[in-house]
Every structure is written in C-alpha cells, then in structure tokens.
N, C-alpha and C positions, 0 to 999 in steps of 0.2 A: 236165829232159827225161827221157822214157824210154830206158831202157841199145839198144830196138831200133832207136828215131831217131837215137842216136849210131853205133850199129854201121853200121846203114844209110847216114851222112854220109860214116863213116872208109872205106867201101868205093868210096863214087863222088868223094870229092878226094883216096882215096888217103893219109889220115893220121887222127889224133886229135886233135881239138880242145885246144889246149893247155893250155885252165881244168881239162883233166882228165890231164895229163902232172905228176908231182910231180916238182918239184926235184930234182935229182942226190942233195943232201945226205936226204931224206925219201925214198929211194927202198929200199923193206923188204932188199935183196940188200946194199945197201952200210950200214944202222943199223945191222941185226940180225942178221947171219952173218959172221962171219971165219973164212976158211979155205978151203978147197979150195971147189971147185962141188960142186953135191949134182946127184945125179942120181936125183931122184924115181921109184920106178915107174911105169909107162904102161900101162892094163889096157885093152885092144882089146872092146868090149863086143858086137864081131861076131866074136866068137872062136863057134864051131860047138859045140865040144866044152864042153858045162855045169858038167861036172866040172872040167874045166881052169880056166875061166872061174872059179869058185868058190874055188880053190884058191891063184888069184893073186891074188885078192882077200882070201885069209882069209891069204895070206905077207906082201903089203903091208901090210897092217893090224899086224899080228903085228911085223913088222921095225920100219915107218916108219911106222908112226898115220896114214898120209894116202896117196895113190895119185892121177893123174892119171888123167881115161877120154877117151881117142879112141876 
C-alpha cells in the first residue's frame, strides 16, 4: 500500500496497522542506543529570519549529522 493510504487509515480508526508496528525487541530505540534519550534538534522551517534558519541547520549538521524539520 501507499505510506498516504496508511497515513490516511491511521487518522480515521485512530492507530497503525499492526503489519506495520515492529516488535518491542526490533524496535531501533531499544537494538541500537543504550543510554540516556537523545534529543535530536528540531529546525522550525518557518523560522522568518534565513540567516538564522541556516545557521541552525549548518550547527545540527556540524554537532549531530542529522536534524528533525517541523
């Protein structure tokens, strides 16, 4: 199925098809990280100011190789 059909199902019964939920044990947070929680950066992509915007983008990268965008 397309990832919009499944988004679109998990919105109107309110869950995720379970063929697509992995096991506790196969779940990336609990294989492959021990240790504290990581708190990713979050870069706002309606941030106004472009300099700013660029700059938290070029610290994420720079710090953590990877960056979340809301």
């Amino acid at each position: 199925e397309r990832v919009q059909a499944i988004a679109t199902l998990s919105r109107s019964v309110d869950t995720i098809p379970l063929e697509y939920i992995r096991s506790e044990k196969e779940q990336p947070a609990i294989t492959t990280f021990q240790g504290s929680v990581l708190e990713v950066p979050a870069i706002d992509i309606n941030e106004s100011n472009e300099t700013s915007l660029v700059e938290s983008i070029k610290k994420a990268s720079e710090e953590w190789g990877l960056f979340q965008v809301v």
